[in-house]
C-alpha positions in Angstrom: 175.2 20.6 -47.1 172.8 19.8 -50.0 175.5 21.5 -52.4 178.1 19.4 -51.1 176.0 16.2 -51.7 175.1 17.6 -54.9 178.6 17.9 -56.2 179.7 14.5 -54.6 177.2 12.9 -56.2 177.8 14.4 -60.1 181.3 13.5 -59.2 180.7 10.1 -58.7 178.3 10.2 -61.8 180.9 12.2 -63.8 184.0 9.1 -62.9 181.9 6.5 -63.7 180.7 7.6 -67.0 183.7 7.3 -68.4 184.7 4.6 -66.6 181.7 2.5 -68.6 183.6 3.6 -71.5 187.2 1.4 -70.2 189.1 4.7 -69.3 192.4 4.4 -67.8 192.5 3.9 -64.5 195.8 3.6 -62.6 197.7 2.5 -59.7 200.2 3.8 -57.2 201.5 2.2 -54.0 203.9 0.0 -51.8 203.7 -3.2 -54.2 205.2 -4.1 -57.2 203.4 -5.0 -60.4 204.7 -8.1 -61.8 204.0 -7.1 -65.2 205.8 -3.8 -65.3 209.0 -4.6 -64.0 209.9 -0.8 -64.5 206.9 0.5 -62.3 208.3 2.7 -59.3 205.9 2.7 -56.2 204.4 5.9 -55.3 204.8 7.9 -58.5 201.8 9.6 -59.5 203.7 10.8 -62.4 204.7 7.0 -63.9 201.8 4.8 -62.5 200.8 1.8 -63.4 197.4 1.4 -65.3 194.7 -1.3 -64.6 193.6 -3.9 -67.3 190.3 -3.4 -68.3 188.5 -6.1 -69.8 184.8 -7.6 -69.6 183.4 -4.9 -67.7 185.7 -4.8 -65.0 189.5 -3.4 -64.6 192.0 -5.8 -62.6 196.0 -4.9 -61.7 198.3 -7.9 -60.0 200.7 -6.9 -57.0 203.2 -8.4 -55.2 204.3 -7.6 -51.8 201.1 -4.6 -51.4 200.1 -3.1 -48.2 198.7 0.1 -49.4 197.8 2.0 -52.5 196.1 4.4 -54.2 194.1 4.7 -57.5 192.7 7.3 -59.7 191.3 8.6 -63.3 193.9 10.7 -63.4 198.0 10.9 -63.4 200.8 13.5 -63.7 201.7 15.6 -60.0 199.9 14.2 -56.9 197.6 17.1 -56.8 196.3 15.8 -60.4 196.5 12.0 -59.2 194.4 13.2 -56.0 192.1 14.9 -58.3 191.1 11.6 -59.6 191.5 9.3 -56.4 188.7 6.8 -55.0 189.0 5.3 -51.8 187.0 3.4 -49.7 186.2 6.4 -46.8 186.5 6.5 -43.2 185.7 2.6 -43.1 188.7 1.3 -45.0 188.8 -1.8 -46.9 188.4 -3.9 -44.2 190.5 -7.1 -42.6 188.5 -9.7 -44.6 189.9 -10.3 -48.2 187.7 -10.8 -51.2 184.2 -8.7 -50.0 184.1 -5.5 -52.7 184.1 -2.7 -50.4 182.3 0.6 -52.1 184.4 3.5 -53.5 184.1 7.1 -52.9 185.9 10.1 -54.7 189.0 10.8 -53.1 189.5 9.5 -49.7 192.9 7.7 -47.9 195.3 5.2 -48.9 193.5 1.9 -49.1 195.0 -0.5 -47.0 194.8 -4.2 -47.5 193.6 -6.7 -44.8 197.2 -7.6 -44.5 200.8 -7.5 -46.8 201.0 -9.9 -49.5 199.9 -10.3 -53.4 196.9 -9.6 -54.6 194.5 -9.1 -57.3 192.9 -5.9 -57.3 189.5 -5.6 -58.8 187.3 -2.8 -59.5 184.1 -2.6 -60.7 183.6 -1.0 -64.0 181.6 2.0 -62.8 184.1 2.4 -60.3 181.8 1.5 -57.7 183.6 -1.1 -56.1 187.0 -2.7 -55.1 188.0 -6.5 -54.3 191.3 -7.3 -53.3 192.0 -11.0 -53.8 194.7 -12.4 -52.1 196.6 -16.1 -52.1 198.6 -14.9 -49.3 198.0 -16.5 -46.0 196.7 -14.4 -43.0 200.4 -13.9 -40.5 199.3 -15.1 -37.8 197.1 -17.9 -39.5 200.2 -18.9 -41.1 202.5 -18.7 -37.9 204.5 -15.8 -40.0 203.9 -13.1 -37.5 207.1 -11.3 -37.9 207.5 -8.5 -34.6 209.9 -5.8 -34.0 211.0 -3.0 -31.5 210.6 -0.2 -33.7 211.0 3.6 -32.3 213.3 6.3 -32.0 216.1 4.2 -31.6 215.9 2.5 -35.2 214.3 5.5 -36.4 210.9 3.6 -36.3 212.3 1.2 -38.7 212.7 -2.0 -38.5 215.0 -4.3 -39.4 217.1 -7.8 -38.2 219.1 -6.1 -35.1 215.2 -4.9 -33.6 213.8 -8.9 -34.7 212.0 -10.6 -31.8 212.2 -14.6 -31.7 209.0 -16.5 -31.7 209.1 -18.9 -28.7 205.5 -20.3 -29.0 202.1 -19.3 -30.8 202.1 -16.1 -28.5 205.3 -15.5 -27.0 208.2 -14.1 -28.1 211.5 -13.1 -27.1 214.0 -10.3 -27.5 218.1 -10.3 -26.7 220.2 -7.0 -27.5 222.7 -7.3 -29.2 226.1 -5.1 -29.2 225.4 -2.0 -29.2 221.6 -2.3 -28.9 219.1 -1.3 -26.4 216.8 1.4 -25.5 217.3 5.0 -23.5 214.4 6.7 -20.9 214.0 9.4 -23.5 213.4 6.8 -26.3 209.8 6.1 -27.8 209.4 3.1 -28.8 206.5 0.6 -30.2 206.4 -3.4 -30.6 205.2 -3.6 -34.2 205.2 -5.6 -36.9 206.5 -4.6 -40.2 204.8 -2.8 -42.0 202.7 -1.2 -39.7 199.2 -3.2 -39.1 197.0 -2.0 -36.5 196.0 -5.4 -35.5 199.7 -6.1 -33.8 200.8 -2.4 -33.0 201.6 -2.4 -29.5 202.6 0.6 -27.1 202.5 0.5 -23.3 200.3 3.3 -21.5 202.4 3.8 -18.5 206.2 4.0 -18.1 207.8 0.6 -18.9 209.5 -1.0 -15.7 212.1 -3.4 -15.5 211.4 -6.6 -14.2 208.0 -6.8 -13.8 205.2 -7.8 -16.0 203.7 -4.8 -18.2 200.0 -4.1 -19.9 200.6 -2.7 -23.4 197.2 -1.3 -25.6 197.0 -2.3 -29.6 196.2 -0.7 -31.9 197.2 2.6 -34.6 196.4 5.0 -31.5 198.5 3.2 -28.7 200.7 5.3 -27.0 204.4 5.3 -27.3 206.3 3.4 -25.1 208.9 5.0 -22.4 211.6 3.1 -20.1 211.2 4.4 -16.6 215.6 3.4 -16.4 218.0 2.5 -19.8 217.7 -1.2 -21.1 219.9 -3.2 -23.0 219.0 -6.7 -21.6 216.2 -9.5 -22.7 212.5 -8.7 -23.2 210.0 -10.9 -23.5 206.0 -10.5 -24.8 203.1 -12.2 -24.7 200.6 -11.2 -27.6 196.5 -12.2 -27.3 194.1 -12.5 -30.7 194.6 -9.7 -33.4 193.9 -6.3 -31.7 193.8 -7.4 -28.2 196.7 -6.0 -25.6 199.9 -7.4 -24.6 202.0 -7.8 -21.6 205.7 -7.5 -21.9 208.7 -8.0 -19.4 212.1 -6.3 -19.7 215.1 -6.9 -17.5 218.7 -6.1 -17.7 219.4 -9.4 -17.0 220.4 -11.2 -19.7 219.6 -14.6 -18.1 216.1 -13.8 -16.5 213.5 -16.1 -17.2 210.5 -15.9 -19.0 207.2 -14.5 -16.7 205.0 -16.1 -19.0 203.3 -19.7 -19.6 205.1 -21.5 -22.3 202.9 -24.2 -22.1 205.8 -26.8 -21.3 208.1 -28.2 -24.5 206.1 -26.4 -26.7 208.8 -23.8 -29.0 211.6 -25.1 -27.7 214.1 -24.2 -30.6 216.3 -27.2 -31.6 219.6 -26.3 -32.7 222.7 -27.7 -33.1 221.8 -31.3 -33.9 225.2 -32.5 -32.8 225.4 -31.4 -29.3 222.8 -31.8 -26.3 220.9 -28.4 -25.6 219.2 -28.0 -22.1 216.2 -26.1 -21.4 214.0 -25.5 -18.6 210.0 -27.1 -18.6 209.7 -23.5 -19.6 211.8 -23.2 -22.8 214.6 -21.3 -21.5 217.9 -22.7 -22.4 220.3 -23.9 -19.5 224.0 -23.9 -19.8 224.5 -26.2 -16.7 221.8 -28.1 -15.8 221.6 -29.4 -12.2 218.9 -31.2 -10.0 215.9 -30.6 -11.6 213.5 -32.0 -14.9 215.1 -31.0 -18.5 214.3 -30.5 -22.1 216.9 -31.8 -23.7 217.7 -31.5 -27.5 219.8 -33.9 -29.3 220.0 -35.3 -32.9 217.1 -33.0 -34.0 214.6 -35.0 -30.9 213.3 -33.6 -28.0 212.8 -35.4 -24.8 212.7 -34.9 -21.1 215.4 -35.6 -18.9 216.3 -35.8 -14.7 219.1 -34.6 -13.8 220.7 -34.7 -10.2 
């Protein structure tokens, strides 16, 4: 164990000598680098190489999720050779704090996607990532999908949910779309965040409310019978579980609280649009209080 410290430590030692002295130290990852319009993500052979100037070496991205740095390029096992991460801790979800490097180590995965300013300290004992960026969810951007073996855990704008409010949101298949018993499946976003990575512990049943855990380690999600209706979810704070609520019924209402006009989509400015106090949308309305949506203005209507 000592011997293992030892060499740790004279690698550390070994990196960040040279480092004093401006070496190159590069980049490969998911984002693009503005200023090398030719750069290919993920190519340890071709990467990208930090600027290195005042004591400190700093790369712009656009678009970064993940990446990976090192003192060294050519095959991966060379780039690897040379990688720093930031250890079983990560970076962290809070941009802007310099989280401490160690040799080797994971991809380093930023609070969120977006562009930032990487920053490393000169002794490559440090890395910020700066970001102008606003959080998803701070920014009402949350973007959610059904993503499993159907899609082939992709994503894409046939799997999109709708946003209905701050925390609900809703899904209708399309032709062709829906979602088999022997089907694993996820409600993710894209690409893959932990914080909204939702998977449903038990087998999913139609037509009833259903608890699904967050998080990288959530379970895959299983149909108990085939779906190809609407599905509806109701998300909590980053990380927390979910409940979601499938049916084959097209028409079925929403289970959850959508806190009365509130995300009621307006559409079609020249026609009146009737929804229910709960935001679903009513072909024929009869006897009962409406949302209706005309000329781009909401308002509540009776109707008898």
């Amino acid at each position: 164990m000592k011997k293992f410290y030892a060499l740790a430590a004279a690698a550390i030692m070994a990196v960040a000598a040279n480092a004093q002295n401006g070496a190159p130290l590069y980049y490969t990852g998911d984002g693009l680098v503005p200023a090398l319009p030719e750069f290919a993500t993920w190519a340890p052979e071709a990467p990208a190489q930090f600027t290195y100037a005042d004591g400190v070496y700093t790369l712009q991205t656009t678009d970064m999720y993940q990446f990976k740095m090192s003192t060294a390029m050519g095959t991966w096992e060379e780039f690897n050779g040379g990688a720093l991460g930031c250890g079983e801790a990560g970076y962290g979800d809070t941009p802007g704090v310099a989280a401490p490097l160690e040799p080797w180590g994971e991809n380093i995965i930023a609070p969120w996607k977006g562009d930032y300013t990487i920053t490393v300290a000169g002794d490559l004992s440090t890395v910020t990532l700066t970001t102008t960026t606003p959080k998803p969810e701070d920014a009402g951007q949350l973007v959610l999908f059904f993503r499993g073996d159907m899609n082939g855990w992709g994503s894409g704008d046939d799997w999109k949910w709708t946003k209905v409010t701050d925390n609900v949101y809703k899904f209708v298949c399309g032709e062709g779309i829906g979602i088999t018993p022997d089907e694993g499946w996820k409600v993710a976003t894209d690409p893959w965040d932990d914080r909204f990575n939702y998977g449903a512990p038990d087998a999913v049943i139609l037509d009833i409310e259903n608890e699904m855990e967050c998080g990288g380690g959530s379970p895959n999600s299983m149909l108990e019978e085939a779906w190809n209706g609407v599905a509806y979810i109701k998300i909590g704070a980053a990380g927390e579980s979910a409940s979601i609520f499938l049916s084959n019924d097209k028409d079925a209402e929403c289970p959850f609280d959508l806190g009365g006009v509130k995300g009621v989509t307006i559409e079609n400015n020249a026609v009146a649009v009737y929804y229910t106090l709960q935001g679903i949308r009513v072909a024929n309305p009869e006897n009962g209080l409406f949302i209706v949506v005309k000329g781009g203005k909401a308002s509540k209507v009776l109707v008898k």
